[in-house]
C-alpha positions in Angstrom: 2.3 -1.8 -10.0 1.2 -3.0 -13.3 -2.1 -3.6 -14.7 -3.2 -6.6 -13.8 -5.4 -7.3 -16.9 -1.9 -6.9 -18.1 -0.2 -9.6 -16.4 0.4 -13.0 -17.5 0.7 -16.1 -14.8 4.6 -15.6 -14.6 4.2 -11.6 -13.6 1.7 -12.9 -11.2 3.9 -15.4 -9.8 6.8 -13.0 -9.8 4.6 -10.6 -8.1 3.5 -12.7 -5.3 7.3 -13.3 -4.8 7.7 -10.2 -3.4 5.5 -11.3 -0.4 5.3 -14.8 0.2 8.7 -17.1 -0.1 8.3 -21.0 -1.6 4.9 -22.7 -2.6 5.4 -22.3 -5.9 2.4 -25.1 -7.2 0.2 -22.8 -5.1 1.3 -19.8 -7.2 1.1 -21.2 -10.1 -2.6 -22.2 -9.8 -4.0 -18.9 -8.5 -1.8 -17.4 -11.2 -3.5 -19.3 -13.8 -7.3 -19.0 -12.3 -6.6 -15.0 -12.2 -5.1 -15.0 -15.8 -8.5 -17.1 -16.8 -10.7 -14.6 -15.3 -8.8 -12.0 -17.8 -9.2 -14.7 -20.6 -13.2 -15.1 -20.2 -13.7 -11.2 -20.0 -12.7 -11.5 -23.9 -15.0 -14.0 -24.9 -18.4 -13.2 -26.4 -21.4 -12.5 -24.2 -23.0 -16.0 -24.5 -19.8 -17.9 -24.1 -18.7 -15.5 -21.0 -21.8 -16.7 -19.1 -20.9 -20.4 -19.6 -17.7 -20.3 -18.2 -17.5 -20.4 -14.3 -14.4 -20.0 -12.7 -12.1 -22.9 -11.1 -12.3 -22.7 -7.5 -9.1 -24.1 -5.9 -8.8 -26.3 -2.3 -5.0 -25.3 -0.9 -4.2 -28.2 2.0 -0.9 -27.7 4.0 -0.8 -26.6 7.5 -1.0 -23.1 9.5 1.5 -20.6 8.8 2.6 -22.2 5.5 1.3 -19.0 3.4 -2.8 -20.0 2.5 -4.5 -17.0 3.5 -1.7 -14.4 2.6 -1.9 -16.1 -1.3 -5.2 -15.3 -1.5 -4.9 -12.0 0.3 -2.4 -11.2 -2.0 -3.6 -11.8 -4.9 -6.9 -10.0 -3.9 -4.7 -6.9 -3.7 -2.8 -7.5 -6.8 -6.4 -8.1 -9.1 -7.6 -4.9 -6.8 -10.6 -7.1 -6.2 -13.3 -7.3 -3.7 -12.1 -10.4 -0.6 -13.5 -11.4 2.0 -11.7 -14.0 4.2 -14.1 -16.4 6.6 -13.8 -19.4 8.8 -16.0 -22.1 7.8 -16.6 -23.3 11.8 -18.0 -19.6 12.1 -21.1 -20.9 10.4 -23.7 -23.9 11.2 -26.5 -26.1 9.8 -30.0 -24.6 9.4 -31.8 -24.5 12.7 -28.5 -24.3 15.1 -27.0 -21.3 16.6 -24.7 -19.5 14.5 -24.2 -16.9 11.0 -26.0 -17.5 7.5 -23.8 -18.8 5.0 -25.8 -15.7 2.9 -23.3 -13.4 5.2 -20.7 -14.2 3.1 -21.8 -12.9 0.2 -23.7 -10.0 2.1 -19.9 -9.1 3.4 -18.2 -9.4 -0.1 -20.9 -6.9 -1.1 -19.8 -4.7 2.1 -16.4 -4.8 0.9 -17.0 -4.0 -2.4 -18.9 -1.5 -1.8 -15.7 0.3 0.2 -13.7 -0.5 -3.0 -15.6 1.3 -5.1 -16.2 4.2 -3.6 -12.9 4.9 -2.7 -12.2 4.2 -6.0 -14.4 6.6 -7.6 -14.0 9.2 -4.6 -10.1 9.1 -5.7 -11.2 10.5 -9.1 -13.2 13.3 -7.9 -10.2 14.2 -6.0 -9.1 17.1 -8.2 -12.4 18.8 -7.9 -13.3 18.5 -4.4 -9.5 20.0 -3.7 -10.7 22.9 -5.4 -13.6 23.4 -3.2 -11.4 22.2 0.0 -9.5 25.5 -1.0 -11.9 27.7 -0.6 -13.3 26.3 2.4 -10.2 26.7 4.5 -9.4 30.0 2.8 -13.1 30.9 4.4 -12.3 29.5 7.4 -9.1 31.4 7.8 -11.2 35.0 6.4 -14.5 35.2 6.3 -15.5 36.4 2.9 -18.2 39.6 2.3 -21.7 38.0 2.7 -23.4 40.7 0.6 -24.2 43.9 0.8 -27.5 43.3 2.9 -25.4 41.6 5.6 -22.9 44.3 5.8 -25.2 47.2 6.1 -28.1 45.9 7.9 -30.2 49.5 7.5 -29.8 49.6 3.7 -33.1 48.0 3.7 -34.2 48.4 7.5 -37.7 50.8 7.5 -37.7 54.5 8.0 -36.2 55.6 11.3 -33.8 53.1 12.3 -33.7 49.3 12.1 -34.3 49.3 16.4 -37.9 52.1 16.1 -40.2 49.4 17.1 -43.1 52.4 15.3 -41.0 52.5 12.0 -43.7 50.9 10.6 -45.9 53.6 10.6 -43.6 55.5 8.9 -45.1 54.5 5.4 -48.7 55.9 6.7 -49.6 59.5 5.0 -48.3 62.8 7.5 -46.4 60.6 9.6 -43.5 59.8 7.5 -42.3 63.3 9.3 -42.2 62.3 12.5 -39.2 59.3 11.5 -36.0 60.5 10.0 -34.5 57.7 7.9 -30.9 57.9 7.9 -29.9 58.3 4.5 -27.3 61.0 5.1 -25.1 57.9 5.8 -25.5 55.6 2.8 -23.0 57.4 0.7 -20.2 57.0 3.6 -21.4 53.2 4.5 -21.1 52.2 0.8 -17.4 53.5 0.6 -16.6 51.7 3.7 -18.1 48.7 2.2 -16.2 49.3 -0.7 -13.1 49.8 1.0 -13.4 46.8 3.0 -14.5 44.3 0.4 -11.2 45.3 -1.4 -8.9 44.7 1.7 -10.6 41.2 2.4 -10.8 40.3 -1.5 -6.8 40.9 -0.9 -6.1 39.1 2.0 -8.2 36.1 0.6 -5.7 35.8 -2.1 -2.7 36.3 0.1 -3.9 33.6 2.3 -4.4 31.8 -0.7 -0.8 31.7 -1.9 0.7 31.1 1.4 -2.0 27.6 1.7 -0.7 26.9 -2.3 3.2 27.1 -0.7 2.6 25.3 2.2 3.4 27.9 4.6 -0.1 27.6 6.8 0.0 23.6 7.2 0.1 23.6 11.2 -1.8 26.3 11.6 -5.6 25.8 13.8 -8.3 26.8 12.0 -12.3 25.8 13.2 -14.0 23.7 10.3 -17.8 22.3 9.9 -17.8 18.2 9.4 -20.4 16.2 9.2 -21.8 14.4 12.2 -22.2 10.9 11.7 -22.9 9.7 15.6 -25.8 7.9 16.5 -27.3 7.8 13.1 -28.1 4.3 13.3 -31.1 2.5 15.8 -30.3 -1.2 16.6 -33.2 -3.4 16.1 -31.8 -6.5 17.2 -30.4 -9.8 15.7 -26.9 -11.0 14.8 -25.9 -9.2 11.3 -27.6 -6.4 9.2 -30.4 -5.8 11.7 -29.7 -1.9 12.2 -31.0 1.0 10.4 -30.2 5.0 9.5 -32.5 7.3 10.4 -31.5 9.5 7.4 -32.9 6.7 5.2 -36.1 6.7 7.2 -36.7 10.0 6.1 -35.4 9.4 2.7 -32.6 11.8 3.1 -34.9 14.8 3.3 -33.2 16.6 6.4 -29.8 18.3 6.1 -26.9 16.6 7.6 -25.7 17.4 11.0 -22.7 19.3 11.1 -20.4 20.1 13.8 -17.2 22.4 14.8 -13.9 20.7 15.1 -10.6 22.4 15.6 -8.0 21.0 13.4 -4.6 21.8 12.0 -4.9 23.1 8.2 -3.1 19.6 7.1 -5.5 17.7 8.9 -8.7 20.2 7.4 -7.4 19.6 4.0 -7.7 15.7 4.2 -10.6 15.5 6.4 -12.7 18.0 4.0 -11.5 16.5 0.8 -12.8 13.3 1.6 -15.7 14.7 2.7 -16.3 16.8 -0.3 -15.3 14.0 -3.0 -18.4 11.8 -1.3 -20.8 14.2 -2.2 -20.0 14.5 -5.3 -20.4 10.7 -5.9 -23.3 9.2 -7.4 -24.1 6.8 -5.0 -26.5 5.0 -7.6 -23.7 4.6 -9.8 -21.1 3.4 -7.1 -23.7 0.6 -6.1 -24.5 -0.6 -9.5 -20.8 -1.3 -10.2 -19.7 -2.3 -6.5 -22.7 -5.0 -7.3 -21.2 -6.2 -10.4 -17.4 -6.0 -9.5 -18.2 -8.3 -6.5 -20.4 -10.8 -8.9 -17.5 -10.7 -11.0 -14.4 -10.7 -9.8 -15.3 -11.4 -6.1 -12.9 -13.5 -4.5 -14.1 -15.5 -1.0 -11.7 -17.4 0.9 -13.2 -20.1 3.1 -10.2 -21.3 5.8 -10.7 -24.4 7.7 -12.8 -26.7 5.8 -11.0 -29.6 7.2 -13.2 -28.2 10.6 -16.3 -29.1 8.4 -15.4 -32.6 7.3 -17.3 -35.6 8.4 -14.7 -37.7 9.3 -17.1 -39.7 11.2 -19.9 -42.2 10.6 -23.1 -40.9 9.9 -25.3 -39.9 13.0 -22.1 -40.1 15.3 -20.6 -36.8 17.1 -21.0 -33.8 15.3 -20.8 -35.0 11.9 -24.9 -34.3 11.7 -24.2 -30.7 12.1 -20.6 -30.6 10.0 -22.4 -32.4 7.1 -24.9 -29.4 7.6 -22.6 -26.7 6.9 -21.1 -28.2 3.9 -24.7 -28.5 2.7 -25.4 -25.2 3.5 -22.4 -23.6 1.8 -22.7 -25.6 -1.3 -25.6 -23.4 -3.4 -23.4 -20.5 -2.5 -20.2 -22.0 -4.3 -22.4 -24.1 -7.1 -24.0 -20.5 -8.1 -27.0 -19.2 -6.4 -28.8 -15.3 -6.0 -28.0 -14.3 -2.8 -30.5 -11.3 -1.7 -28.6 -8.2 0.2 -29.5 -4.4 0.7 -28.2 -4.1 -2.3 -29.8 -6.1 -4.5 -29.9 -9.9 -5.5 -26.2 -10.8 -5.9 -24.9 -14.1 -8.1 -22.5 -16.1 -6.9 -21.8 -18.0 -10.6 -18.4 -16.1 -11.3 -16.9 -15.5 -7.8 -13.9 -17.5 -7.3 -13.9 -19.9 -4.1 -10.4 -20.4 -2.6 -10.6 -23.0 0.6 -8.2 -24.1 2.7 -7.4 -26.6 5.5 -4.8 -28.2 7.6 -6.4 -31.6 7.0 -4.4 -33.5 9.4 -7.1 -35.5 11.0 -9.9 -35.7 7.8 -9.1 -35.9 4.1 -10.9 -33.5 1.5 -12.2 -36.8 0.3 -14.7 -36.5 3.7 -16.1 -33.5 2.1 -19.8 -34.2 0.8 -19.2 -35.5 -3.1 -21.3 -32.4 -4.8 -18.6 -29.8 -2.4 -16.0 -32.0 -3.6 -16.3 -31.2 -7.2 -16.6 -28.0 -6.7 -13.2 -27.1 -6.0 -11.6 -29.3 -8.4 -8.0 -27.7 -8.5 -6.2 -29.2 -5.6 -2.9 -27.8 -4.7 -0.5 -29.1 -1.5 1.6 -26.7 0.6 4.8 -27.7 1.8 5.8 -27.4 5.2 8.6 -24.5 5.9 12.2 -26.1 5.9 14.9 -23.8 8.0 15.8 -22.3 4.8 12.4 -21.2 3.4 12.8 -19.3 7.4 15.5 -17.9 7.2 14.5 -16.2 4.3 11.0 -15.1 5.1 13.5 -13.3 7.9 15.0 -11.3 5.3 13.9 -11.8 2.0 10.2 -10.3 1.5 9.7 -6.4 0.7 7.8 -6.8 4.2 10.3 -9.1 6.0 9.9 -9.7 9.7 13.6 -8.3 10.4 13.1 -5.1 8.4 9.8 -4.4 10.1 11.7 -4.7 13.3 14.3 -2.6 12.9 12.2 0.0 11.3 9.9 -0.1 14.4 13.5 0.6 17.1 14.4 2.9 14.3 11.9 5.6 15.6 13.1 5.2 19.2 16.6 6.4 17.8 18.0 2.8 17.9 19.8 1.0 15.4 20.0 -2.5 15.5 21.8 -4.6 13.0 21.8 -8.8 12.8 24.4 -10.4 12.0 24.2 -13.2 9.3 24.5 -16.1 12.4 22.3 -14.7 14.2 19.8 -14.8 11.3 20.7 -18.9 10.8 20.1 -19.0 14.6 16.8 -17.4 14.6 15.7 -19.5 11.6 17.1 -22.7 13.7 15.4 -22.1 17.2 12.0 -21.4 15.0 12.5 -24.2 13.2 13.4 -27.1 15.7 10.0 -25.6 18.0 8.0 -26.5 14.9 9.0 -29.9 14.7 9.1 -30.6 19.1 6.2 -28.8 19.5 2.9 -27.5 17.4 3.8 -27.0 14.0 2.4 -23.3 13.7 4.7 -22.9 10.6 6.1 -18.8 10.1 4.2 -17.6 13.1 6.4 -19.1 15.0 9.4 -16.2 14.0 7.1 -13.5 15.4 7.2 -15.5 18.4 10.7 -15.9 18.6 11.6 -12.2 17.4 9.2 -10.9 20.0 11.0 -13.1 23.2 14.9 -12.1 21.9 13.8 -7.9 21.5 12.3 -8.3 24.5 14.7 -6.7 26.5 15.7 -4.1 23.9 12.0 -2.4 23.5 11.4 -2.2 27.3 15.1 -0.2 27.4 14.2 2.0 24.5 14.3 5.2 24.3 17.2 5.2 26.1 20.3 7.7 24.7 22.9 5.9 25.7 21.2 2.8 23.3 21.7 3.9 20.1 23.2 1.0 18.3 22.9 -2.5 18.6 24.3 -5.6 17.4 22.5 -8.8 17.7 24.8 -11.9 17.3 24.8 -15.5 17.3 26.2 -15.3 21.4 23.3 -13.7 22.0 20.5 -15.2 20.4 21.6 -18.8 21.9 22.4 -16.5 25.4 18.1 -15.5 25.0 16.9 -18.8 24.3 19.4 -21.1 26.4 16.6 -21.8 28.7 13.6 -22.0 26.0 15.0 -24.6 23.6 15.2 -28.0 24.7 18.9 -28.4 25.9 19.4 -31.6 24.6 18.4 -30.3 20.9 20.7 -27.1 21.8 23.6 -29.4 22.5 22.6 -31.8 19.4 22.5 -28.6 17.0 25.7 -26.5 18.7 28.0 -29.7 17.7 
């Protein structure tokens, strides 16, 4: 994928094509609010600061494609994101999370970002040491002369005389007979021996490089990371590690686990890449990616809207939240275990249905701060039938992938695909409106049958038509909009 500091709006676009079929004003904006983050970064210093980014309120209802833009397009800018429901949160004195926990989880996710990031480059070094590790694992290497001959250094008259310490006193060195008849012959051996393990190390070695030894068990030490952490109580952030009581001084636990060599090899190089990460380092940046180029997408702000008269129902508490959540998207320092985190350049998406409010029932000060208003259409039959086929992650493909690995393969005929976008189509507009959801639901009801068959040998192919589609759903659809639609 390219660069995105590279990419202009209509790469953006083009790139969120791939994914996400229609809502093309909604493109367009986030488009332009990434390309203007890109713009700002070449600015001078003092202008930089002055220029906030424009957050953007998307309206159109579930299942339209609001939370998969914005997911997207985290993953395209390789940015920290976060995703939260506004009704998750509550006014100042009421049960419920902190606002703050936003931020404090964009931190959390940036944090992840970076040090996978940075773990990825120390990759080619900590494969070196992964190497030697298994190849350790697999022969024990010579652990010094001392080790191998144990009475090279032992006192006079055997390592086991509990009196060879007298040995050393004048006259009775001649009651202990030191062994030293044998040190010629032991050092031979050892000789010997280091030179036939020095060459089966490097055989080994070769045969890991070719890929011969990948299934093969070997025992490995990884760190033990259970019960590390005491729970002090509270909602979020209220536990602790009881390395950083101590400040890190005592060694990590370790612990034997019997793996295959493929499985060692991944398991270890992760292992090895974090310690040779500078934590310090990865904190300090995962701090400032998430300050600027955080991205925090609040759904269901239509939840929060006082749509009612002041004092009546909930709105007390709903007027709350938006109060609450305000400083946060104005620009505010948000304190974490991190360090103080600023919320002036993280870019705000929110979202809502608003069927029953208006955004104009948001408080005036939230208002403005999303001035960039875009409206998503509601999915006609067409824009369904091709989220059925069309995306590099299409429903249909991700089907017959999944059958695929039973030994099954099922093909849909183009009718059946019209069908399927029909019968999803006409249940949005009789029933809920729950927009492309509502193809999962009716993918899942027609393979049904199918998965609970498989694996089956005599099933190996499979044909879905228009007969059988309309056969599957004869007694789901209304029959009066069957009959209406089959004419």
């Amino acid at each position: 994928m390219k660069d995105f500091y590279n990419m202009t709006p209509k790469e953006i676009v083009a790139e969120l094509d791939k994914y996400i079929i229609g809502q093309d004003s909604a493109k367009k904006s986030v488009a332009i609010a990434l390309r203007n983050r890109h713009r700002r970064n070449q600015l001078p210093d003092e202008m930089r600061e002055e220029v906030t980014p424009k957050n953007i309120l998307m309206i159109g209802p579930t299942g339209c494609g609001k939370t998969e833009i914005a997911r997207r397009l985290a993953r395209i800018m390789k940015a920290p994101f976060v995703k939260v429901e506004a009704t998750k949160f509550t006014e100042v004195g009421y049960v419920g999370r902190d606002v703050d926990s936003i931020i404090r989880d964009l931190v959390e996710a940036s944090i992840r970002l970076t040090k996978q990031n940075k773990m990825e480059e120390k990759y080619e070094m900590a494969d070196k040491i992964v190497e030697d590790l298994i190849v350790d694992a697999m022969i024990p290497g010579n652990q010094g002369s001392t080790v191998n001959n144990p009475q090279q250094n032992a006192p006079a008259g055997g390592q086991n005389n509990p009196f060879a310490i007298f040995s050393n006193i004048p006259g009775m060195s001649g009651y202990f007979q030191p062994p030293q008849q044998q040190a010629p012959q032991n050092q031979q051996q050892s000789t010997a021996d280091d030179d036939s393990t020095r060459l089966a190390r490097e055989q080994v070695r070769q045969q890991l490089r070719n890929g011969l030894l990948e299934e093969q068990m070997i025992d490995i030490d990884v760190i033990d990371n259970s019960s590390n952490m005491i729970d002090i109580g509270g909602n979020e952030n209220m536990s602790i590690s009881i390395g950083s009581i101590f400040g890190n001084a005592m060694p990590p636990r370790t612990k034997k686990r019997r793996v295959k060599v493929k499985d060692a090899r991944r398991i270890l190089r992760d292992q090895e890449a974090q310690k040779l990460l500078d934590m310090d380092q990865v904190t300090a940046e995962a701090v400032d990616n998430a300050e600027q180029n955080g991205i925090v997408f609040i759904d269901e702000m239509d939840k929060i809207a006082d749509d009612s008269e002041y004092g009546r129902g909930p709105g007390v508490s709903r007027e709350g939240v938006q109060r609450d959540i305000l400083p946060i998207v104005e620009g505010s320092v948000v304190n974490t275990k991190y360090g103080p985190v600023r919320t002036d350049h993280i870019l705000f998406i929110g979202a809502g249905a608003f069927h029953v409010s208006k955004p104009t029932d948001l408080i005036p000060e939230l208002q403005g701060r999303f001035p960039i208003r875009v409206e998503l259409n509601n999915l006609t039959k067409e824009d369904l039938k091709n989220i059925l086929v069309v995306p590099k992650n299409a429903i249909i493909k991700q089907q017959k992938m999944l059958l695929e690995t039973e030994g099954c393969d099922v093909e849909f005929t183009e009718d059946a695909i019209d069908e399927i976008a029909e019968i999803a189509y006409i249940s949005n507009e009789t029933n809920e409106n729950i927009g492309a959801r509502r193809l999962h639901t009716v993918m899942e009801k027609l393979l049904e049958d199918i998965s609970y068959d498989l694996p089956d040998p005599e099933i190996s192919q499979f044909t879905i038509d228009k007969d059988y589609v309309l056969e599957k759903f004869k007694d789901t659809v209304n029959p009066y909009d069957l009959d209406k639609y089959l004419l």
